[in-house]
VOFINU-664697 format. One record per atom (N, C-alpha, C): residue in one letter; atom name; x, y, z. Coordinates in nm, 3 decimals. Atoms other than C-alpha are relative to their C-alpha. Last residue first. Layout:
BEGIN
A; CA; X; Y; Z
...
***
This chain:
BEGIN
X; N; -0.128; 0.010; -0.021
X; CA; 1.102; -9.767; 4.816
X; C; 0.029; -0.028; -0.182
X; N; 0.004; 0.038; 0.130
X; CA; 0.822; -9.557; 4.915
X; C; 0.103; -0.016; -0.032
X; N; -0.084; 0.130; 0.027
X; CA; 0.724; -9.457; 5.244
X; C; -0.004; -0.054; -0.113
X; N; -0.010; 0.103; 0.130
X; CA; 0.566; -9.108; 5.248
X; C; 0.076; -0.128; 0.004
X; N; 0.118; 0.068; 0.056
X; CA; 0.566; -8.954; 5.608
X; C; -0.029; -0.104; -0.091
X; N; -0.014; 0.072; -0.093
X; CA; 0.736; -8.651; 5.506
X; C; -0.073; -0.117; 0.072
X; N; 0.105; -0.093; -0.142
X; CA; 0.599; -8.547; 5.174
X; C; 0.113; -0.122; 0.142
X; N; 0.123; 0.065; -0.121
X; CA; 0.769; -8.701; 4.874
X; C; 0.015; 0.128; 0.094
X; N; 0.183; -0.026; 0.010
X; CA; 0.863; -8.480; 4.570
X; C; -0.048; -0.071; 0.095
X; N; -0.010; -0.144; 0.046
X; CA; 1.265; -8.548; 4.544
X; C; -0.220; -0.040; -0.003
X; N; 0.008; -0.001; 0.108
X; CA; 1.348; -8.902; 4.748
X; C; -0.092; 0.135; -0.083
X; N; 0.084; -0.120; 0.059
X; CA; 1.480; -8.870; 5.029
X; C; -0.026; -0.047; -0.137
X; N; 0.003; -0.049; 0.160
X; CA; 1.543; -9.196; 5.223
X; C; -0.048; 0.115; 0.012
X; N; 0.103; -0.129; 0.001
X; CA; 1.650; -9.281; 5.594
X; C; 0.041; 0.019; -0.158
X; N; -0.045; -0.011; 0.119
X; CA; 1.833; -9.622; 5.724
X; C; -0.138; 0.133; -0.026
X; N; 0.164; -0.019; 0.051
X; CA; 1.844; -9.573; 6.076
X; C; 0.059; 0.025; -0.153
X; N; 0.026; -0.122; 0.110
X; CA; 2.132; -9.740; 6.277
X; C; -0.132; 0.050; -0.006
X; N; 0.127; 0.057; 0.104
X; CA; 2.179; -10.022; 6.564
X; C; 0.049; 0.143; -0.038
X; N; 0.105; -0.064; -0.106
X; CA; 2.577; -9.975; 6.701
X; C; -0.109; 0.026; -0.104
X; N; 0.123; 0.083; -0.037
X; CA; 2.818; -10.224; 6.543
X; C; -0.085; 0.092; 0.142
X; N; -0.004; 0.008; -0.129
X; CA; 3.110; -9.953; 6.551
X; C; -0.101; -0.092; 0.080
X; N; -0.068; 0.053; -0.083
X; CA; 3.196; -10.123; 6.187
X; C; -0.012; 0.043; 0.197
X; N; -0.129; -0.160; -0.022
X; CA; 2.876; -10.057; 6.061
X; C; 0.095; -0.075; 0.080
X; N; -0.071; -0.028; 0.111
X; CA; 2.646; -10.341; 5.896
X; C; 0.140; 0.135; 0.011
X; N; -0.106; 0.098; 0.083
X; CA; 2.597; -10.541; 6.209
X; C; 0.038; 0.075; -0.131
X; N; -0.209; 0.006; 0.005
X; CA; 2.496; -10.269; 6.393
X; C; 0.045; -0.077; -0.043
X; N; -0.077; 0.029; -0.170
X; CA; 2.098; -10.373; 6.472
X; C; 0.146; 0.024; -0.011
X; N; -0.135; 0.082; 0.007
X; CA; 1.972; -10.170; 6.177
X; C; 0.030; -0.053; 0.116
X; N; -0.068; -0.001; -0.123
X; CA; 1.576; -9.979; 6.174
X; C; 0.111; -0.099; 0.005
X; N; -0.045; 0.076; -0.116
X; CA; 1.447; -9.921; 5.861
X; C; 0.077; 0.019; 0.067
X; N; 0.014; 0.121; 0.060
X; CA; 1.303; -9.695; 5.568
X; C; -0.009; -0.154; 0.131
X; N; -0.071; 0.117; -0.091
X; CA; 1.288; -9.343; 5.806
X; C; -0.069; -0.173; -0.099
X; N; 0.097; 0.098; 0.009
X; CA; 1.184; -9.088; 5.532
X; C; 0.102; -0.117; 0.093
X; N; 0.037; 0.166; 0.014
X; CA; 1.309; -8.800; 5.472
X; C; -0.050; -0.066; 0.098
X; N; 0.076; 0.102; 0.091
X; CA; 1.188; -8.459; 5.435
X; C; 0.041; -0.115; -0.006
X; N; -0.071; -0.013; 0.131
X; CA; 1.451; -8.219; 5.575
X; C; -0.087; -0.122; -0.115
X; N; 0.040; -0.189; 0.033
X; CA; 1.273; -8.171; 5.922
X; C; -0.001; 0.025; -0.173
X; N; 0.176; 0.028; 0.025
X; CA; 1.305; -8.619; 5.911
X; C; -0.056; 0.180; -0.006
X; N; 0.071; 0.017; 0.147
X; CA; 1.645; -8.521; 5.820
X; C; -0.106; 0.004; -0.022
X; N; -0.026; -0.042; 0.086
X; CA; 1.746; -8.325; 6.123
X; C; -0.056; -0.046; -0.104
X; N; 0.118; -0.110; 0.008
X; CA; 1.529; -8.503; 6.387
X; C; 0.010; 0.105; -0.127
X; N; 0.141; 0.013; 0.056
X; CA; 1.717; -8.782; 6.271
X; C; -0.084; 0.075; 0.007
X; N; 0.013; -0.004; 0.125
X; CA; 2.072; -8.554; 6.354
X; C; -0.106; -0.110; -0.055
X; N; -0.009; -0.145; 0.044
X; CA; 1.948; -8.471; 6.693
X; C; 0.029; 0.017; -0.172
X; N; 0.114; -0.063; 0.011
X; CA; 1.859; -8.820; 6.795
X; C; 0.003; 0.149; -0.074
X; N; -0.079; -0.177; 0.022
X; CA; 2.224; -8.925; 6.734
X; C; -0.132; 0.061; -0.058
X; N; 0.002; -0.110; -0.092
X; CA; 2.129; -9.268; 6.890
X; C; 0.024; 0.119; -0.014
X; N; 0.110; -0.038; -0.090
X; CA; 2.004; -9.430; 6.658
X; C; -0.019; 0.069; 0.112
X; N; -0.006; 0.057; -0.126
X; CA; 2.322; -9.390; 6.458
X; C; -0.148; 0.003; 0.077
X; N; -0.043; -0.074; -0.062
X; CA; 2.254; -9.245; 6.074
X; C; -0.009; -0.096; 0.157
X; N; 0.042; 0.054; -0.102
X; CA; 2.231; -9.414; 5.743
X; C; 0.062; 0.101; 0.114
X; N; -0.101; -0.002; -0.157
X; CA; 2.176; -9.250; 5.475
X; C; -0.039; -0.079; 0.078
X; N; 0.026; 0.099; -0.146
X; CA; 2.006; -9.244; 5.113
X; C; 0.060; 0.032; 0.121
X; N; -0.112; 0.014; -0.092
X; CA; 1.922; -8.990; 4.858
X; C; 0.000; -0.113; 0.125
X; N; 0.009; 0.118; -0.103
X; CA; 1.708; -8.990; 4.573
X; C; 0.135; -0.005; 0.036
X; N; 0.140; 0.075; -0.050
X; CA; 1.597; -8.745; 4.288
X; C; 0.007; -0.106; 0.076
X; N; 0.109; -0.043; -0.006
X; CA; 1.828; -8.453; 4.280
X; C; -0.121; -0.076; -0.020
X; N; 0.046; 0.086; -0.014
X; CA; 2.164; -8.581; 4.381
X; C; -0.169; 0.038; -0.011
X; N; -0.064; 0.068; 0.084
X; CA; 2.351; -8.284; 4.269
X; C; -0.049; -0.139; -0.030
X; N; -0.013; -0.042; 0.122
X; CA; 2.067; -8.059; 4.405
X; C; 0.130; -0.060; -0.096
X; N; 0.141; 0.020; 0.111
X; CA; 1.995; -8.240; 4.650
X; C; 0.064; 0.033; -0.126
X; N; 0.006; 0.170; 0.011
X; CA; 2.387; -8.274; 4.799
X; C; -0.135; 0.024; -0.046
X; N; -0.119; 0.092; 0.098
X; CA; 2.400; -7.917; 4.778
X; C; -0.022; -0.163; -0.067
X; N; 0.062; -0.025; 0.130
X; CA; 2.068; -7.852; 4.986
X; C; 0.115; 0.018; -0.111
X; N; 0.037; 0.121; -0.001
X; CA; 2.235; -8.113; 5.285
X; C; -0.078; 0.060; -0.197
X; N; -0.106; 0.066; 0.034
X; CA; 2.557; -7.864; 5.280
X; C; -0.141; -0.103; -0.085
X; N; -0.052; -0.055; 0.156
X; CA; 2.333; -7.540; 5.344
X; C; 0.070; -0.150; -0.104
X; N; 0.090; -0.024; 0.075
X; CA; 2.104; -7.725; 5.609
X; C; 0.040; 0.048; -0.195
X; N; 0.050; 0.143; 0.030
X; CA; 2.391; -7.852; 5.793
X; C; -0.095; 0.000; -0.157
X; N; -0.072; 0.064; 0.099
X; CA; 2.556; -7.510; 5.755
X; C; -0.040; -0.114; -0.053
X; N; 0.016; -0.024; 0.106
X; CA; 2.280; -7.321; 5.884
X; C; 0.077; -0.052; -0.080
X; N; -0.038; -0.105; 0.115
X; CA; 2.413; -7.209; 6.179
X; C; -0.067; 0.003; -0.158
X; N; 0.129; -0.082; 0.057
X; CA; 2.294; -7.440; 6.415
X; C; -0.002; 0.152; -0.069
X; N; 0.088; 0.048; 0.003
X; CA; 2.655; -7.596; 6.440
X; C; -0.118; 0.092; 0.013
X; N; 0.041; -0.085; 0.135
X; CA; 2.974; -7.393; 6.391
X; C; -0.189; -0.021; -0.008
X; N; -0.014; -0.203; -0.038
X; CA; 3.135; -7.437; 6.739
X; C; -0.093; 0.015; -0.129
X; N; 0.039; -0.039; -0.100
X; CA; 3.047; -7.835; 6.704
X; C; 0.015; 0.185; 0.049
X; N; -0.104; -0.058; -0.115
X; CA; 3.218; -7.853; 6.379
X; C; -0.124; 0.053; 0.092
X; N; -0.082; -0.114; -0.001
X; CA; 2.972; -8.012; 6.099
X; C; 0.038; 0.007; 0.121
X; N; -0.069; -0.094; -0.082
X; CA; 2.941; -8.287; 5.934
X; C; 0.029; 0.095; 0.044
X; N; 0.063; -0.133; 0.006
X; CA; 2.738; -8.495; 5.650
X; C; 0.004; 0.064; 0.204
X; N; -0.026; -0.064; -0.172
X; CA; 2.858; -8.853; 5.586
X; C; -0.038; 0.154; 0.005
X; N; -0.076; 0.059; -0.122
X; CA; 2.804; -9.092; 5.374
X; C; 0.019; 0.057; 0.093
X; N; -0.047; -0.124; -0.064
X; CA; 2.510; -8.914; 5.168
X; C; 0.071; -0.060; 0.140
X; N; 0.015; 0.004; -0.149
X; CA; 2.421; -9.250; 4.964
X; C; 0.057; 0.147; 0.015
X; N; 0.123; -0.029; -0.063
X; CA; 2.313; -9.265; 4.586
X; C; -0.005; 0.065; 0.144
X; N; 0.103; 0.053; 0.070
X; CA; 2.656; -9.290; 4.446
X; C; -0.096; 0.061; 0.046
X; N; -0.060; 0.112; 0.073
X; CA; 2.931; -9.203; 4.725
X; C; -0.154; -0.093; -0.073
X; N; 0.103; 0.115; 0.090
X; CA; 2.833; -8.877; 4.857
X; C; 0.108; -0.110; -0.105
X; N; -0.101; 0.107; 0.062
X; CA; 3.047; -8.679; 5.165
X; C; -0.117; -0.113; -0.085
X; N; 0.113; 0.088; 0.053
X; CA; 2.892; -8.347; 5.296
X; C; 0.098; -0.112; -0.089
X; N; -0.027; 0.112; 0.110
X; CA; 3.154; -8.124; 5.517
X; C; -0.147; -0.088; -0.050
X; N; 0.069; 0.154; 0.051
X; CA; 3.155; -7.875; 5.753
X; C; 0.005; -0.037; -0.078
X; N; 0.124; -0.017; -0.130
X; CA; 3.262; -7.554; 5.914
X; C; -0.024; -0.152; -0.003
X; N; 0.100; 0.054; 0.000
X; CA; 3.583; -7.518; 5.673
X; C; -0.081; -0.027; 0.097
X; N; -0.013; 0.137; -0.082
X; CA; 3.694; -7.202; 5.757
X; C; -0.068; -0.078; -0.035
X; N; -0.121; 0.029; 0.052
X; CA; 3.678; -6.838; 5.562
X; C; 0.061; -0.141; 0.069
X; N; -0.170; -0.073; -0.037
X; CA; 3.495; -6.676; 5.793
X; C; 0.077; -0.058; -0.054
X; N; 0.046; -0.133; -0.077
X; CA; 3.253; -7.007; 5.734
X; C; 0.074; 0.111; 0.032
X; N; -0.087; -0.090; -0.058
X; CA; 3.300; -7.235; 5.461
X; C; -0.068; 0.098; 0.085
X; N; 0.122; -0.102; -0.020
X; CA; 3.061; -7.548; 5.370
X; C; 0.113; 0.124; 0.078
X; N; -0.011; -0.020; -0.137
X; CA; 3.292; -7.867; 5.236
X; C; -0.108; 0.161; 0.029
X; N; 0.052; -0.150; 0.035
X; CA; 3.141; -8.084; 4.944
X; C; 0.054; 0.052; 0.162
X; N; -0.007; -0.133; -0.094
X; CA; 3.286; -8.413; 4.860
X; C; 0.003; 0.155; -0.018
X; N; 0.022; -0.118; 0.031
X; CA; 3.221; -8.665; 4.596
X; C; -0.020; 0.083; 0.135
X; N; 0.126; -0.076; 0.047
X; CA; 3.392; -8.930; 4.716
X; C; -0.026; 0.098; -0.023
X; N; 0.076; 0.063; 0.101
X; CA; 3.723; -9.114; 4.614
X; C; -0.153; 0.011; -0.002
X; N; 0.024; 0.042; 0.120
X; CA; 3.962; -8.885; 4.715
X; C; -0.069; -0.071; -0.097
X; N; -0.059; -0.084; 0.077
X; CA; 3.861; -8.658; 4.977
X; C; -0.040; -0.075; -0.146
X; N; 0.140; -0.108; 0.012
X; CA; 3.639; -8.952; 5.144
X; C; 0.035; 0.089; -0.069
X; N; 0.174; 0.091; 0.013
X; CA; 3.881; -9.267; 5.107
X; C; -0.072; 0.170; -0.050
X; N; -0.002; 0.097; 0.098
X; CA; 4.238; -9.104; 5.112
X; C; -0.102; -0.084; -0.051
X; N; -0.076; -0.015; 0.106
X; CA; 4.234; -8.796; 5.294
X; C; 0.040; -0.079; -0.103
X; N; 0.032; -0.081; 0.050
X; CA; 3.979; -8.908; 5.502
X; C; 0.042; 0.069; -0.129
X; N; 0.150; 0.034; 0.008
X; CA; 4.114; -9.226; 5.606
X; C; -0.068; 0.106; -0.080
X; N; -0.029; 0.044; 0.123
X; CA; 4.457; -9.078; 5.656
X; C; -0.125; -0.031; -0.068
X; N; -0.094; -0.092; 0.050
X; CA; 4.339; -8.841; 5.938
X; C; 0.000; -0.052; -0.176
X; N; 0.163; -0.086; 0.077
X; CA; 4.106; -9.145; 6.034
X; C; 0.058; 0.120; -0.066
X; N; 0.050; 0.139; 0.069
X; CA; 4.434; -9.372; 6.106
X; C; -0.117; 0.115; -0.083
X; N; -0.095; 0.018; 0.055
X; CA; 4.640; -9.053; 6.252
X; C; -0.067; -0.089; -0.142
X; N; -0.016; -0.123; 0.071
X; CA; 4.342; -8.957; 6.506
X; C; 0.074; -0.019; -0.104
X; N; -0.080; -0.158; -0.040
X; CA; 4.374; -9.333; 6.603
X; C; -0.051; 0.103; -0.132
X; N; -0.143; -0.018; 0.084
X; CA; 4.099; -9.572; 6.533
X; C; 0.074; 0.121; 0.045
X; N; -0.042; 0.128; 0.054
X; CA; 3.813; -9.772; 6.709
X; C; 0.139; 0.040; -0.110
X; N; -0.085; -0.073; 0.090
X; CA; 3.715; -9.514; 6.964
X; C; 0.077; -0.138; -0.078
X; N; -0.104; 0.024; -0.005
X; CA; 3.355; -9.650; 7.054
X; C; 0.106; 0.038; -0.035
X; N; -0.075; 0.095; 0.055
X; CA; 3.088; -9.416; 7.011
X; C; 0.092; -0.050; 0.060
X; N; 0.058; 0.088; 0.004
X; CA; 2.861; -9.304; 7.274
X; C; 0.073; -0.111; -0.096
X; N; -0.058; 0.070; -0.111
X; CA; 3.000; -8.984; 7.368
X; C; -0.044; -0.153; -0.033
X; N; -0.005; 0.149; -0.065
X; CA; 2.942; -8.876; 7.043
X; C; 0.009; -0.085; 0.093
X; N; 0.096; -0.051; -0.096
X; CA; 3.094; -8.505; 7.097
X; C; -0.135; -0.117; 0.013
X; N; -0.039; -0.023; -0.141
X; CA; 3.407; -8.659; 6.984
X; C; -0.119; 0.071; 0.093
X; N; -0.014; 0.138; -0.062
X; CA; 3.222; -8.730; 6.642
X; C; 0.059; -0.019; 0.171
X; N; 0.137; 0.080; -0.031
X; CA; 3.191; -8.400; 6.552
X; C; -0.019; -0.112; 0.042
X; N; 0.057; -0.093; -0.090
X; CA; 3.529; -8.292; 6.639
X; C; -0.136; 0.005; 0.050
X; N; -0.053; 0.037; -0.140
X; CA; 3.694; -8.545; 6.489
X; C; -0.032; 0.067; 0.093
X; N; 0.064; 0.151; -0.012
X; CA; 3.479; -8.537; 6.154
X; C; 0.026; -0.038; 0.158
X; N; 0.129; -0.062; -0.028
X; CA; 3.569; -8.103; 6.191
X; C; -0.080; -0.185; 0.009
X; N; 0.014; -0.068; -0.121
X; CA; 3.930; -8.197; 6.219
X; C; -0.163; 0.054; 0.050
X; N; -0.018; 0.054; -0.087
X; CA; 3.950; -8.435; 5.904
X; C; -0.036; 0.050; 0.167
X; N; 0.076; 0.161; 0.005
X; CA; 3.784; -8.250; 5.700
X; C; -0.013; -0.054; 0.121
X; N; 0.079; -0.098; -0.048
X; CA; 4.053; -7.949; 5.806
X; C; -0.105; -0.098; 0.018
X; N; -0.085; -0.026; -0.125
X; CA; 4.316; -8.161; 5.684
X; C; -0.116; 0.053; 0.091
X; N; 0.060; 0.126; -0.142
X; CA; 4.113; -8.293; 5.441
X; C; 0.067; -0.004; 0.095
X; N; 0.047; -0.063; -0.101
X; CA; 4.119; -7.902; 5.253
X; C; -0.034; -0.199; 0.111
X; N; 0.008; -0.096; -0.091
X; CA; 4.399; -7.945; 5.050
X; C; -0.085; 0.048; 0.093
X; N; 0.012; 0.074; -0.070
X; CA; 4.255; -8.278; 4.836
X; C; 0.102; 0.113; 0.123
X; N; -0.151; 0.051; 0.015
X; CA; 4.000; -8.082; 4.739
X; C; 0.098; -0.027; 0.056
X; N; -0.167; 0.030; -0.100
X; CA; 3.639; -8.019; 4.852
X; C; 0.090; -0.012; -0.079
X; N; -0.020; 0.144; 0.043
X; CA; 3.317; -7.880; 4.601
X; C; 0.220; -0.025; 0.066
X; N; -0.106; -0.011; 0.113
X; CA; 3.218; -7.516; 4.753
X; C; 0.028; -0.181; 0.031
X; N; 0.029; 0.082; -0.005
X; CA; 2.907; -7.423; 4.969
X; C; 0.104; -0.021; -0.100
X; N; -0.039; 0.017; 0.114
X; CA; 2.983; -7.106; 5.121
X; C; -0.003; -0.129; -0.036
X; N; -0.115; 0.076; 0.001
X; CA; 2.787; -7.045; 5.448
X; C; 0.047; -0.004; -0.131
X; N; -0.005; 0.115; 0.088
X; CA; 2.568; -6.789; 5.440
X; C; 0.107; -0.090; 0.034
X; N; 0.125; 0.035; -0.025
X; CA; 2.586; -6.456; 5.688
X; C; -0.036; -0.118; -0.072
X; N; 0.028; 0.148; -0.055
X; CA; 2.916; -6.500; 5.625
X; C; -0.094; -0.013; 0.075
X; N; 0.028; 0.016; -0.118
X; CA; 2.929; -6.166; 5.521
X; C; -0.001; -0.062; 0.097
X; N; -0.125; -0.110; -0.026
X; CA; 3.085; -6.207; 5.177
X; C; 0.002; 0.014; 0.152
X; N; -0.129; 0.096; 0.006
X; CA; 2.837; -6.515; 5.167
X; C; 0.123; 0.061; 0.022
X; N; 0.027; 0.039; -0.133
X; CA; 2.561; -6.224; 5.267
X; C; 0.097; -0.116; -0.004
X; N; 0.017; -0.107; -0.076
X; CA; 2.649; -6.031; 4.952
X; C; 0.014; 0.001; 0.181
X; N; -0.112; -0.008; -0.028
X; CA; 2.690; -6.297; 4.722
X; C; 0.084; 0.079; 0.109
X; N; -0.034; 0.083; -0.003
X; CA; 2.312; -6.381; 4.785
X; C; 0.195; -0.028; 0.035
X; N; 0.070; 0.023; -0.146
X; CA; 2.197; -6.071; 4.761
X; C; 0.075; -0.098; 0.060
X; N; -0.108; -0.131; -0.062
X; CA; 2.397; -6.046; 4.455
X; C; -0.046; -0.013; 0.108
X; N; -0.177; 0.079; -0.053
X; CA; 2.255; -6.387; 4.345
X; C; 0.089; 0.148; 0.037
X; N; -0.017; 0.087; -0.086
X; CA; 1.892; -6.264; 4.368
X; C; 0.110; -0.045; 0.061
X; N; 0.023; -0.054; -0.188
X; CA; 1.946; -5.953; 4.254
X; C; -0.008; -0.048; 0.087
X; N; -0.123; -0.047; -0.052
X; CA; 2.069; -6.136; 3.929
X; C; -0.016; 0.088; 0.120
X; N; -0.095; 0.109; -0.021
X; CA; 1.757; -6.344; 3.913
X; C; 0.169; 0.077; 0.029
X; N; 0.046; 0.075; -0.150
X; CA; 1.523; -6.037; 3.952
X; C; 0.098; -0.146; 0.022
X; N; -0.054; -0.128; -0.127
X; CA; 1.734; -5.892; 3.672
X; C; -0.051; -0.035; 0.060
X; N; -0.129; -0.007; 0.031
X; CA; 1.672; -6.220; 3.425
X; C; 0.054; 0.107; 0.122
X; N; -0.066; 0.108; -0.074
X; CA; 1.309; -6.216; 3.513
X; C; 0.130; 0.010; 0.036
X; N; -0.062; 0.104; 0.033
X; CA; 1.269; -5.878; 3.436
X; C; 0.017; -0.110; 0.063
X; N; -0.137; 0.046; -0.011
X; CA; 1.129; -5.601; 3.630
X; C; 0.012; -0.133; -0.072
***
C-alpha cells in the first residue's frame, strides 16, 4: 500500500469519527462563536469554587469577544456540533485552554492542547492556578514542565500560579529555560 493511500485512510478514518463525534473538531474561532466562548469560560470557571468573582457575566461576555476572539489566536473544539471548548494563544503563551464541564474528559482538552502544538510547535508557556490540581496534572501528562511557583501578584485574582513550559522534544522532568 502506498504511503499516499495509507495517509488518505488515515484522514477518512479520521473524518469518519469527527462525523461521529467520536473526535472533537478542532476549527480556528470567529468572531460568531464568543458567545458560546464566553459560556463554556463561565462555566469552567464557575466550577472554581475558589476564585473570586471580580466581573459581571456582561464584563467577561465583552472581554472575550473583544480581547480573546479578537486579538488572540483562538481555536474552539466542536462537539455535536457545539462549541465544547476553547484554546486561546497570544505569542508564545496558551492563555487560556477551556472546556464545558458537561464536555470534559472527552478528549477535547487533549484535542485543543495538540492544535496549539502544532501551530506553536517548539515552545509553549502557561500559567495555571495552584489550585486547579486537575488541570497541572493535565499538562505535566502532556509533557510540561513546571518552571515556577507565583504568589498572585501577576494575576488580577492574586491567587499563587504555576508557570509551566513545553518545549517540543523534552521529556517530562526536563528543566530547561
Amino acid at each position: 500500500m502506498s504511503e499516499a493511500f495509507t495517509h488518505f485512510l488515515r484522514l477518512r478514518k479520521m473524518a469518519e469519527l469527527t462525523a461521529h463525534d467520536a473526535l472533537p473538531l478542532v476549527r480556528r474561532a470567529w468572531h460568531g462563536d464568543a458567545e458560546r466562548i464566553a459560556d463554556v469560560f463561565l462555566a469552567a470557571r464557575g466550577q472554581m469554587t475558589y476564585l473570586p468573582c471580580l466581573h459581571t457575566d456582561e464584563e467577561t461576555r465583552a472581554w472575550i469577544a473583544g480581547v480573546v476572539v479578537a486579538r488572540q489566536e483562538t481555536w474552539v473544539a466542536e462537539l455535536h456540533g457545539q462549541v465544547a471548548g476553547f484554546a486561546a494563544l497570544d505569542g508564545q503563551w496558551l492563555e487560556h485552554l477551556y472546556v464545558a464541564p458537561e464536555a470534559q474528559g472527552h478528549g477535547i482538552g487533549s484535542a485543543l492542547l495538540a492544535q496549539v502544538r502544532k501551530v506553536r510547535p517548539g515552545l509553549l508557556d502557561l500559567h495555571v492556578f495552584q489550585q486547579n490540581t486537575g488541570a497541572r496534572r493535565f499538562y505535566e501528562r502532556h509533557g510540561f514542565t513546571l518552571m515556577a511557583l507565583g504568589d498572585g501578584t501577576d494575576n488580577e485574582e492574586n491567587l499563587p500560579d504555576a508557570h509551566y513550559r513545553w518545549r517540543a522534544g523534552s521529556r517530562p522532568g526536563d528543566v530547561r529555560q
